[in-house]
ZAFI-793228 format. One record per residue: residue number from 1; residue in three letters; x, y, z of N, C-alpha, C in turn. Coordinates in steps of 0.2 Angstrom, whole numbers, plus 5000, padded with zeros to 4 digits. Atoms other than C-alpha are relative to their C-alpha. Layout:
 seq type n_c1 n_c2 n_c3 ca_c1 ca_c2 ca_c3 c_c1 c_c2 c_c3
 NUM  Ala    X    Y    Z     X     Y     Z    X    Y    Z
...
This chain:
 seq type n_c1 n_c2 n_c3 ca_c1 ca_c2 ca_c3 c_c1 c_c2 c_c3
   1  Unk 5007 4999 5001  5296  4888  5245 4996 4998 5006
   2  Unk 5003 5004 4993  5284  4888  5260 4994 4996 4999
   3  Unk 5008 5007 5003  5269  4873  5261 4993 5006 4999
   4  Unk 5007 4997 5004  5257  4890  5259 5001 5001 4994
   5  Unk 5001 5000 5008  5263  4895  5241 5001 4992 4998
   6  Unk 5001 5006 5005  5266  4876  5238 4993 4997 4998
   7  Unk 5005 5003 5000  5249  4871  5242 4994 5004 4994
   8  Unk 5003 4995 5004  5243  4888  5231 5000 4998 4993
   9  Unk 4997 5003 5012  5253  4882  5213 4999 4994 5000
  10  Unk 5004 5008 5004  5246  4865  5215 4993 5001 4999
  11  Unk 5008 4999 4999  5228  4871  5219 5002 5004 4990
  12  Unk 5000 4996 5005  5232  4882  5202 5000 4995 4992
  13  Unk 4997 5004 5005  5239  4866  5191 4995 4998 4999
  14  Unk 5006 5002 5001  5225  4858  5194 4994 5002 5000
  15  Unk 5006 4996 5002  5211  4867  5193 5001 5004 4992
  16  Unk 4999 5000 5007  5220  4872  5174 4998 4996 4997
  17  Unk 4999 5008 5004  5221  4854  5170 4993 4999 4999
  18  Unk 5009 5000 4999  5203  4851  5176 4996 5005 4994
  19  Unk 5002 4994 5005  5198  4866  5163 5001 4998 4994
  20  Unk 4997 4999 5005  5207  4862  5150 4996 4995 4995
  21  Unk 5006 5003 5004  5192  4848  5140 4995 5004 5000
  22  Unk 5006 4996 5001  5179  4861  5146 5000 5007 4996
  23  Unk 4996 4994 5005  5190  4874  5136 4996 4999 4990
  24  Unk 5001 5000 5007  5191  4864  5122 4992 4998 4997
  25  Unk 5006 5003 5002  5172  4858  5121 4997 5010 4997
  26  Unk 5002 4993 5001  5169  4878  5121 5003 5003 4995
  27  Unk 4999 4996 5003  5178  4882  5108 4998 4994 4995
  28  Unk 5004 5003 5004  5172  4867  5098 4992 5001 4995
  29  Unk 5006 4999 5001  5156  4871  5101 4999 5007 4995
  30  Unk 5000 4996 5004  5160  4889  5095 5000 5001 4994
  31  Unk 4999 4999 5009  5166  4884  5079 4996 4998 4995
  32  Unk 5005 5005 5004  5153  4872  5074 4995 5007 4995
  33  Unk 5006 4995 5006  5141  4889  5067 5004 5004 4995
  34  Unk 4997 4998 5005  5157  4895  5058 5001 4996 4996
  35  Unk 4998 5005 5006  5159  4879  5049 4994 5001 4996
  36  Unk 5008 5001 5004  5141  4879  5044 5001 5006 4994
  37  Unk 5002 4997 5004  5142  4895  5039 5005 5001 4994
  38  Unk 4993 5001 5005  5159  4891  5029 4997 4997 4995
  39  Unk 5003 5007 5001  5149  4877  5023 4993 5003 4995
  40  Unk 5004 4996 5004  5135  4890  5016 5004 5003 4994
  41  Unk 4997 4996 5006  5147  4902  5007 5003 4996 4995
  42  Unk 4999 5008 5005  5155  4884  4998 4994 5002 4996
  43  Unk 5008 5003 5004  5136  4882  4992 4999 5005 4994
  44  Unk 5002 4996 5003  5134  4898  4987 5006 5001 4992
  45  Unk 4997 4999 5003  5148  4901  4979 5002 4994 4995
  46  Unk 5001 5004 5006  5147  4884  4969 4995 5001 4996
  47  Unk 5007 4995 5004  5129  4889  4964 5001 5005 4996
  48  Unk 4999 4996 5003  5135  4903  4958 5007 5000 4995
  49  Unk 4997 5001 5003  5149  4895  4949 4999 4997 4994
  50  Unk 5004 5004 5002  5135  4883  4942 4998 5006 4995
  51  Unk 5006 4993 5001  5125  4899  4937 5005 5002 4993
  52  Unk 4996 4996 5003  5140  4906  4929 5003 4995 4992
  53  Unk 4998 5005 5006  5144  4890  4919 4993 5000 4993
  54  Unk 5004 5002 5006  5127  4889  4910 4998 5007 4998
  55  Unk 5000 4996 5003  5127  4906  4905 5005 5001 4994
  56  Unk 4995 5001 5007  5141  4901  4893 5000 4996 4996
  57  Unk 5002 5007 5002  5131  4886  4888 4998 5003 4993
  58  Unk 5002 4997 5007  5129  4887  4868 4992 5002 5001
  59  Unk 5007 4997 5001  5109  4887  4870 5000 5007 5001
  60  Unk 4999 4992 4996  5112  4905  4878 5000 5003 4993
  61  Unk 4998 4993 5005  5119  4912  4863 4995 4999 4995
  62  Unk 5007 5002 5006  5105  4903  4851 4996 5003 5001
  63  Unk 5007 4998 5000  5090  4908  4860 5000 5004 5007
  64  Unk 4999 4996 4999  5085  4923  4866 4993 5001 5007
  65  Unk 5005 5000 4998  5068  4919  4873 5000 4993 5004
  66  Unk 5003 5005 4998  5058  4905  4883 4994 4999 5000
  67  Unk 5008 5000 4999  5042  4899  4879 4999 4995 5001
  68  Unk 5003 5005 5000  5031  4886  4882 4993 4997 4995
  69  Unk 5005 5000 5003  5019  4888  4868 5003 4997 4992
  70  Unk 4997 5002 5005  5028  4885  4851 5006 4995 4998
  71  Unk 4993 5004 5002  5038  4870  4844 5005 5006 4997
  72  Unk 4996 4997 5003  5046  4882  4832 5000 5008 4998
  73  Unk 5002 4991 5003  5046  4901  4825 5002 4998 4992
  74  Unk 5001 5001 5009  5040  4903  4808 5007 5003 4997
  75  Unk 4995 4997 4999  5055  4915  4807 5007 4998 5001
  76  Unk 4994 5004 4998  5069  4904  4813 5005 5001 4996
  77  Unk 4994 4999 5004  5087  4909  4807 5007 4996 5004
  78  Unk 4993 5003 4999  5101  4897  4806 5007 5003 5000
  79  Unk 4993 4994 5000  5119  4904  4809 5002 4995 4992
  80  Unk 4996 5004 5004  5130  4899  4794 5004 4995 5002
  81  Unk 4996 5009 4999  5141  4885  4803 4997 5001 5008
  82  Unk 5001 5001 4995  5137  4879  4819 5001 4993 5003
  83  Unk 4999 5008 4998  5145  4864  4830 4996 4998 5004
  84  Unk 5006 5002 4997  5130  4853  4839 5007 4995 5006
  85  Unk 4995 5004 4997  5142  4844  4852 4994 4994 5002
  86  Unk 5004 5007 4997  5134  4825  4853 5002 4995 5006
  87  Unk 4998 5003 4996  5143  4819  4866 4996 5001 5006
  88  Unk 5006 5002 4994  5132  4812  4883 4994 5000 4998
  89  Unk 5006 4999 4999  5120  4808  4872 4996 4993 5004
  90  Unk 5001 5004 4997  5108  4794  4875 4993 4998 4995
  91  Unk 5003 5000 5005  5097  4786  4862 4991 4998 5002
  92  Unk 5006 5000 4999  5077  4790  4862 4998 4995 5003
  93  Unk 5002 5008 5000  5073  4771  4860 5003 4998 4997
  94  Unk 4995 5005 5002  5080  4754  4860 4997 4999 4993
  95  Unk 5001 5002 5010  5070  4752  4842 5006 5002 4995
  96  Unk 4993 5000 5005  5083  4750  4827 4993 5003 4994
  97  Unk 5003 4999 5008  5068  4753  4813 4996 5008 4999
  98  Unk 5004 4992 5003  5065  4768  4805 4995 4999 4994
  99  Unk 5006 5001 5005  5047  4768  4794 4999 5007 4998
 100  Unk 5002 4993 5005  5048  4786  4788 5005 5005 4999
 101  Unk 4997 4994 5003  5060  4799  4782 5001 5007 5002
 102  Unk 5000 4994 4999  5064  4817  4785 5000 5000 4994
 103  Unk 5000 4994 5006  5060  4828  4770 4993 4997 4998
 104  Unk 5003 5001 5004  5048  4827  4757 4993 4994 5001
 105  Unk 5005 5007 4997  5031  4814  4761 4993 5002 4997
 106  Unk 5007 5000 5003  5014  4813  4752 4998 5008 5000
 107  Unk 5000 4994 5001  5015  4831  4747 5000 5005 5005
 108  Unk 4996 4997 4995  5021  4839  4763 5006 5000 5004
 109  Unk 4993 5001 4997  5038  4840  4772 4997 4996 5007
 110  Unk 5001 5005 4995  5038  4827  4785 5009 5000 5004
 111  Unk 4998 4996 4998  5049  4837  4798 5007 4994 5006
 112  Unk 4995 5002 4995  5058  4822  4808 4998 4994 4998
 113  Unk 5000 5005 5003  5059  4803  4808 4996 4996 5005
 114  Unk 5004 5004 4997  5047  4790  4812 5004 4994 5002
 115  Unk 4999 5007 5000  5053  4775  4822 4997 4998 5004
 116  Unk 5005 5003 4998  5045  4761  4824 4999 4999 5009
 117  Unk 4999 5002 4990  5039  4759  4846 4994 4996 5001
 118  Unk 5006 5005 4997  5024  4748  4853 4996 5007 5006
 119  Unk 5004 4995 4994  5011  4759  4865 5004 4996 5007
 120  Unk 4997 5002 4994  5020  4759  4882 5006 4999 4999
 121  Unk 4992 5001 5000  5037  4757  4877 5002 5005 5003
 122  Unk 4996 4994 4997  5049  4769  4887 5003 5005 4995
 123  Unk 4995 4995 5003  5057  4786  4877 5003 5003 5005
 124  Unk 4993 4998 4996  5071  4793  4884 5002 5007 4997
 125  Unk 4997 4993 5002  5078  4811  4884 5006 4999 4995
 126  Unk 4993 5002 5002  5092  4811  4871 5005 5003 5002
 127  Unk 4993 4994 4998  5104  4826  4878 4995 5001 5009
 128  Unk 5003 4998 4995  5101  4832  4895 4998 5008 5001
 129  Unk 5002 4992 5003  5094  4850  4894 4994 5002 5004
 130  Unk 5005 4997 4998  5077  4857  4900 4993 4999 4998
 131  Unk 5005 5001 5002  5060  4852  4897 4996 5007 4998
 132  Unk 5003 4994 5001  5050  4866  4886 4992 5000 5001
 133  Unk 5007 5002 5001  5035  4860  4883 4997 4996 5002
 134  Unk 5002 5008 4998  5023  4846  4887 4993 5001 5000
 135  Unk 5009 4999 5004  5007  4846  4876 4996 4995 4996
 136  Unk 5005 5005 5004  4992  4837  4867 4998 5006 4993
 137  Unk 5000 4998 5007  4990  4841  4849 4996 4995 4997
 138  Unk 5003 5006 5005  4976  4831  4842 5001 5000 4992
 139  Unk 4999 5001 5005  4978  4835  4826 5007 5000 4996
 140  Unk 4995 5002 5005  4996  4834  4823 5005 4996 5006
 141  Unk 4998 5003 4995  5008  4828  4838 5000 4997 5005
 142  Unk 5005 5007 4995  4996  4819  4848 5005 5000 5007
 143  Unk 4999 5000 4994  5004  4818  4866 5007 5003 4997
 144  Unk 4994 4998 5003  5022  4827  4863 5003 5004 5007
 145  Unk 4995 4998 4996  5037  4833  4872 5006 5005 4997
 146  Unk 4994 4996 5004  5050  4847  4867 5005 5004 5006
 147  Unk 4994 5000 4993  5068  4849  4878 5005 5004 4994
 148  Unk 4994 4995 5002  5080  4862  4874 5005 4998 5003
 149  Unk 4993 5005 5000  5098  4854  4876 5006 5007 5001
 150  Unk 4994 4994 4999  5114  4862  4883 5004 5001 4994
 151  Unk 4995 4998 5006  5122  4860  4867 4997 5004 4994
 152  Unk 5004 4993 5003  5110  4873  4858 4995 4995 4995
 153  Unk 5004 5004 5003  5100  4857  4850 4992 5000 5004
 154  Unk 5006 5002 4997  5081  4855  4854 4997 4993 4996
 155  Unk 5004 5007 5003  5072  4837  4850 4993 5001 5002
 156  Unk 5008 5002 4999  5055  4834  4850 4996 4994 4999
 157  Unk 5002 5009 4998  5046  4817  4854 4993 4999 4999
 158  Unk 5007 5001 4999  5029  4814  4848 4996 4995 4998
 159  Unk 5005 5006 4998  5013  4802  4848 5000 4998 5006
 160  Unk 4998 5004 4994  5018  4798  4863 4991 4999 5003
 161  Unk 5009 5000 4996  5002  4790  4874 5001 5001 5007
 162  Unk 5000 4999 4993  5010  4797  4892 5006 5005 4999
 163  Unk 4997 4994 4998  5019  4813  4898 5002 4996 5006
 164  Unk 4994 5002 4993  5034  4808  4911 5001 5004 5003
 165  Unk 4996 4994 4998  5040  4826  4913 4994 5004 5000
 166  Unk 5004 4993 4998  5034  4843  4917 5002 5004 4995
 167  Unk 4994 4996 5005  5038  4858  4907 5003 5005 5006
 168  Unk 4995 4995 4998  5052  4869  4914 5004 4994 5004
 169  Unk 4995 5007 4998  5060  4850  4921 5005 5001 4997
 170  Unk 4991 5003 5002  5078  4848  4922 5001 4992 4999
 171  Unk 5001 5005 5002  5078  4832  4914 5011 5000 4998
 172  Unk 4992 4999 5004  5097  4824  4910 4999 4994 4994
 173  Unk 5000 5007 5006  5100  4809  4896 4998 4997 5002
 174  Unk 5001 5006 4999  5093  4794  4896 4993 4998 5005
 175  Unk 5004 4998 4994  5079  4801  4908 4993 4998 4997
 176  Unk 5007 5000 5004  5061  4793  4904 4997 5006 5000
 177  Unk 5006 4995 4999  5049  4806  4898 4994 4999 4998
 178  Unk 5009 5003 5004  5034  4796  4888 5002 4994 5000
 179  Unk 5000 5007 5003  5029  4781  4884 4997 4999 4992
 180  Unk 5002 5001 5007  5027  4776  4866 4993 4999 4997
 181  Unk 5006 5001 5002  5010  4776  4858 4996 5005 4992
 182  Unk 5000 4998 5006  4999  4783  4843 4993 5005 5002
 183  Unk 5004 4993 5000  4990  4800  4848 5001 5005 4995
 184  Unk 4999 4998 5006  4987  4812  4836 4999 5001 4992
 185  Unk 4999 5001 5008  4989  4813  4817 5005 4994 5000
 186  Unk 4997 5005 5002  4995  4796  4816 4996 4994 5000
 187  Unk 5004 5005 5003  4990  4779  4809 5001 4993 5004
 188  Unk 4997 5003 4997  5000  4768  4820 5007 5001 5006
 189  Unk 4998 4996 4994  5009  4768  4835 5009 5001 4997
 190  Unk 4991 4999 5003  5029  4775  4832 5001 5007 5005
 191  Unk 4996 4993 4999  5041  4790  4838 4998 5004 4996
 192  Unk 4999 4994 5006  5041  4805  4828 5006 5003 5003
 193  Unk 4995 4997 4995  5057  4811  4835 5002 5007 4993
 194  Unk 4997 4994 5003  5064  4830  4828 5008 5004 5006
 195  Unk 4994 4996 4997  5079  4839  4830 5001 5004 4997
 196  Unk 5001 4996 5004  5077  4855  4828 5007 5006 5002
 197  Unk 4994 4996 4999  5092  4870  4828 4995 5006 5000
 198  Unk 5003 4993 5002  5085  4888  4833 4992 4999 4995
 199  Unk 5007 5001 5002  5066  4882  4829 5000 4997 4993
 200  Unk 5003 5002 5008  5071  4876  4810 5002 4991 5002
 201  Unk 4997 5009 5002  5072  4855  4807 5004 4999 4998
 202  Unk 4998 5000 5003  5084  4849  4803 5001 4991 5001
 203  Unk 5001 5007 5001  5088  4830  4798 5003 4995 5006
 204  Unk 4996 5002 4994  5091  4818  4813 5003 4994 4998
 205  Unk 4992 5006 5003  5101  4804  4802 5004 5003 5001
 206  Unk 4996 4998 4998  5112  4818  4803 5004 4999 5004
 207  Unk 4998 5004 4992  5115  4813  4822 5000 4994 5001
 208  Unk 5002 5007 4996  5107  4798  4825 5000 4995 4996
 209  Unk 4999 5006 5003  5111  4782  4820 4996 4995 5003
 210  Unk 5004 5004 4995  5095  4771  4825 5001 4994 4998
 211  Unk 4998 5009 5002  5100  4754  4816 5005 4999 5003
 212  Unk 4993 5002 4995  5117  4754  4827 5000 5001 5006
 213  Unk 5001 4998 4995  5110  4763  4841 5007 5004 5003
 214  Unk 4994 4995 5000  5124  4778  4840 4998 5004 4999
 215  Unk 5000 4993 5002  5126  4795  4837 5006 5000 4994
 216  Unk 4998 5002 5007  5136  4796  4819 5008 5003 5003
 217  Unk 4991 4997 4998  5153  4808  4827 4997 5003 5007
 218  Unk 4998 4997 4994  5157  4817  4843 4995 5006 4998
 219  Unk 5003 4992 5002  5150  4833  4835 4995 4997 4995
 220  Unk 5004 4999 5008  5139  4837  4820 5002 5008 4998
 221  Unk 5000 4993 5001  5145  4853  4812 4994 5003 4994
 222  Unk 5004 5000 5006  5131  4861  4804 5001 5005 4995
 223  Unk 4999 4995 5002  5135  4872  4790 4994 5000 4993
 224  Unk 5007 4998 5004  5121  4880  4779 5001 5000 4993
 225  Unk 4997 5002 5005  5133  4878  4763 4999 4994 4995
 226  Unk 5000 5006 5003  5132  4860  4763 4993 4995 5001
 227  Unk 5006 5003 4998  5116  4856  4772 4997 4995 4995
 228  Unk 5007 5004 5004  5103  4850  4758 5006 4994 4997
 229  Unk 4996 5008 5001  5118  4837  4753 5000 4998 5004
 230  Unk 4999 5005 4993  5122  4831  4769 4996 4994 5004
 231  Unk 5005 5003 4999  5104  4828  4773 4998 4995 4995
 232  Unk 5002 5006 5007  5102  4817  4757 5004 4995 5000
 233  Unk 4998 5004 5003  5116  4807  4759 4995 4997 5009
 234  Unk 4998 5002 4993  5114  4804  4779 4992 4996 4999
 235  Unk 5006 5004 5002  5095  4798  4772 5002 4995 4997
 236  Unk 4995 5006 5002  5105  4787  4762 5002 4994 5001
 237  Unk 4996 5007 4996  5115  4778  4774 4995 4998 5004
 238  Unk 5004 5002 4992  5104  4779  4790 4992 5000 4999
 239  Unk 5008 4996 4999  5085  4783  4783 4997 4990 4997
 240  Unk 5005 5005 5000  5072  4771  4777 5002 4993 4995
 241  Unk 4996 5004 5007  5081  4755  4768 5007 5001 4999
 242  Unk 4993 4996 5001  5098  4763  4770 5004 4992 5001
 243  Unk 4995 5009 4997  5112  4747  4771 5008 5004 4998
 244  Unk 4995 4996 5002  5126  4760  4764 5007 5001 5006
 245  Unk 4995 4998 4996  5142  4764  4775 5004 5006 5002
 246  Unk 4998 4994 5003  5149  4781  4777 5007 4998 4999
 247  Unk 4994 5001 5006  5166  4771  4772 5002 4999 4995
 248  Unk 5000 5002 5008  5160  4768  4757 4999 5007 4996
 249  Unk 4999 4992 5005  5161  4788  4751 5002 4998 4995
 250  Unk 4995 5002 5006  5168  4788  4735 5005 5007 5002
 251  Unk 4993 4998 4999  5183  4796  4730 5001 5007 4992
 252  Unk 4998 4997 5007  5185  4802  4711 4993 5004 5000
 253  Unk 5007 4994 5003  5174  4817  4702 4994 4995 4998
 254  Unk 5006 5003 5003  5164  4803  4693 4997 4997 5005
 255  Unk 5004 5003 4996  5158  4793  4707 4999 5007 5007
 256  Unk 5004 4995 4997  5155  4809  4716 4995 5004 4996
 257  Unk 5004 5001 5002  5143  4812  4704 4994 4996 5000
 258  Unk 5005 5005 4999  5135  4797  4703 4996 5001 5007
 259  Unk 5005 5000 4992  5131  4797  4723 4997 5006 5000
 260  Unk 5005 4993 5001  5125  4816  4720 4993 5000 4997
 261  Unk 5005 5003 5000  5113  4809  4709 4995 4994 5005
 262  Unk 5003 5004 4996  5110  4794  4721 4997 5004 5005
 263  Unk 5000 4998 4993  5107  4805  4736 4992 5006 4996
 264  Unk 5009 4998 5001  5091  4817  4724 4997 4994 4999
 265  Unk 5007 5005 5001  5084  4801  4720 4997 4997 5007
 266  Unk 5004 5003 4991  5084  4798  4740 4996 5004 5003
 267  Unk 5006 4992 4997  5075  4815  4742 4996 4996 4996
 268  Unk 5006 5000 5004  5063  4811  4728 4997 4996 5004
 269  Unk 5006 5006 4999  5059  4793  4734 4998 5000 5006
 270  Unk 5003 5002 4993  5053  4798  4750 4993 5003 5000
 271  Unk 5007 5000 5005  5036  4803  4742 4998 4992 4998
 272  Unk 5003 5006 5003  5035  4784  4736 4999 4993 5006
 273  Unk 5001 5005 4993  5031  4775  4752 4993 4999 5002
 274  Unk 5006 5000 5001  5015  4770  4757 4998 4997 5009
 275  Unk 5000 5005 4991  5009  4768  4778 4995 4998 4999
 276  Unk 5009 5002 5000  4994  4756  4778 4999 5001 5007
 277  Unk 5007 4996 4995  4980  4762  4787 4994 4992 5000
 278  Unk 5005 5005 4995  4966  4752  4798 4995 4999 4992
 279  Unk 5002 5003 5007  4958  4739  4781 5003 5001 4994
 280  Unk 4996 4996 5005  4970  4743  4769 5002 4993 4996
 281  Unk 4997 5008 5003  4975  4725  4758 5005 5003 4994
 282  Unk 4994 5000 5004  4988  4724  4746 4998 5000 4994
 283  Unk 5006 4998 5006  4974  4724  4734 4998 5006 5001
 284  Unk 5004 4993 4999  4967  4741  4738 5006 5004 4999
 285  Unk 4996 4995 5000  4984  4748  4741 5006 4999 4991
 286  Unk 4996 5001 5009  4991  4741  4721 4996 5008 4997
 287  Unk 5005 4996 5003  4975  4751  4715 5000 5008 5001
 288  Unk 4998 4994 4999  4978  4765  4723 5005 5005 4997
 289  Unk 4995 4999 5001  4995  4766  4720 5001 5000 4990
 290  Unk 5000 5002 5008  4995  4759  4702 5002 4996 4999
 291  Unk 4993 5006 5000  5007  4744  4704 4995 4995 5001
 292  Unk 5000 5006 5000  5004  4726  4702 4998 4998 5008
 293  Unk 4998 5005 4993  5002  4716  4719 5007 4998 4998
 294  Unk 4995 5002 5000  5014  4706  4712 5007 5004 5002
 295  Unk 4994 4995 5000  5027  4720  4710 5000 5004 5006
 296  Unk 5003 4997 4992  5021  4727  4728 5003 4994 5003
 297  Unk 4997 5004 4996  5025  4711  4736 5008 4998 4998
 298  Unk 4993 5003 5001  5042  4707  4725 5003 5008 5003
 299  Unk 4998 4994 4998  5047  4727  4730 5001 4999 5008
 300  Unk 5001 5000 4991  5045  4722  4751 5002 4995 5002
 301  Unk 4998 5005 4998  5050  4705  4750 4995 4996 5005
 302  Unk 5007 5003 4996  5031  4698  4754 4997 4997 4996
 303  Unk 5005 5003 5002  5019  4686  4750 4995 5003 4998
 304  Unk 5007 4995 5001  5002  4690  4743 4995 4997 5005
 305  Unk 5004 5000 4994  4996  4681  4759 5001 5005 5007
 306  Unk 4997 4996 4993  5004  4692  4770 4996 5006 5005
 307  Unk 5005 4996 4997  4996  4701  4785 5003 5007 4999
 308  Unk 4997 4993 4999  4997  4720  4784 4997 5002 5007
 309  Unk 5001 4998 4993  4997  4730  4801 4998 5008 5001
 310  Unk 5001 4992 5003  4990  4749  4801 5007 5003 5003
 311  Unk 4995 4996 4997  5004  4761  4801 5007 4997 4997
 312  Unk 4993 5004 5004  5018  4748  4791 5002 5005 4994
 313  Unk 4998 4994 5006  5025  4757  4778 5005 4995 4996
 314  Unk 5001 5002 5006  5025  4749  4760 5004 5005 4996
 315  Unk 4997 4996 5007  5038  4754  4747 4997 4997 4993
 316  Unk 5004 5002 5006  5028  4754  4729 5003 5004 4995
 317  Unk 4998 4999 5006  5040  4762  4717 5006 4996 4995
């Protein structure tokens, strides 16, 4: 080889070599707008996997509409069985004290359970689901909230004395939404918490375990056969006065009779409760009622000096 072609193949080697970072910065750089958009089609196509998943979410096959005006439709039809999945729930409020009952109440149905809260206390989302609602209701639910839940459950949260959320909010569990207070039709400050299935009430001892701070099973199946039992026992164990255990079922025909009987006298006696109201004395409230003081106070485990507080709620049968 002569010194021209040698000086030629080195001039070549090195001007390669010299190239060969400014190659790779160029294709780097070229790639960079196809990762992004790799990095798009990703998003999309999770989104759209997302999309795909809550359209097989139970609420889907329940409800058919979306509104923001009605807690419930007069109309409301429950399927014959139906599983509630309670799993991720997250309980309303740290309060343990329930002061009122679902069912039956000074001659109207009293549609969910009152527990006790303080104005200002935080309420919490029980399931993570969608804000429906978020209204003022002077004369019955006083500041309130209603969230439709992925597992086809809707709760409703009222008196409250502050709105947290919005309506159409993707709210998860555990999520403040109000603070506790006593707007409304009510006497004293509390929750009014409801769980309602496809607009109808149904009873939230069934769920919720407020004196343990649990949810009762993994599921609830609701089946339309055994309903009106279910809710009289679950008032039983978990409602106002309840000390019961679901261990303690009985077992033979006879003492499933008995509890059969125990569980109407627990519907009936949810009429025999009494919430005092702003000047209300233990004297006014016998009178009214018909009972003794003395047998008012042996009945609540109170003195007859004892203060009352508007909104307490006084068993007098």
């Amino acid at each position: 080889m002569n010194l021209k072609k040698l000086k030629t193949v080195t001039f070549i080697a090195l001007a390669t070599l010299t190239t060969l970072p400014t190659m790779g910065q160029d294709l780097l750089a070229n790639q960079a707008p196809i990762d992004r958009k790799m990095k798009a089609v990703d998003s999309v196509a999770f989104n759209q996997l997302l999309r795909n998943e809550a359209i097989e979410l139970p609420s889907t096959d329940l409800y058919q509409d979306w509104d923001n005006r009605y807690v419930s439709r007069v109309n409301g039809i429950l399927p014959d069985e139906y599983r509630i999945d309670l799993r991720g729930f997250h309980m309303p409020t740290t309060s343990r004290v329930v002061t009122s009952n679902f069912g039956a109440r000074w001659g109207r149905q009293h549609k969910g359970l009152d527990i006790k809260v303080y104005i200002g206390d935080t309420i919490c989302a029980a399931f993570s689901g969608k804000v429906r609602i978020v209204r003022y209701e002077p004369r019955g639910y006083g500041n309130y909230v209603v969230i439709r839940h992925d597992n086809g459950l809707e709760t409703v949260y009222g008196h409250m004395s502050k709105h947290l959320v919005r309506e159409n909010q993707e709210v998860r569990a555990g999520q403040p939404i109000g603070l506790g207070g006593n707007t409304g039709r009510s006497t004293g400050s509390h929750l009014h918490f409801e769980t309602r299935l496809c607009g109808v009430a149904l009873n939230p001892a069934l769920m919720f375990d407020f004196k343990n701070q649990d949810v009762v099973d993994d599921a609830y199946i609701y089946r339309k056969s055994s309903y009106d039992r279910e809710s009289a026992q679950a008032t039983r164990l978990r409602g106002v006065g309840g000390t019961a255990t679901a261990s303690a079922e009985p077992r033979t025909r006879m003492e499933v009779a008995s509890v059969t009987s125990t569980r109407q006298n627990a519907v009936s006696s949810n009429t025999r409760f009494h919430k005092v109201t702003k000047g209300e004395t233990l004297y006014s409230i016998s009178r009214k009622r018909g009972i003794s003081v003395d047998k008012l106070c042996k009945l609540n485990h109170i003195g007859k000096n004892f203060r009352l507080t508007p909104g307490q709620v006084l068993k007098y049968n």
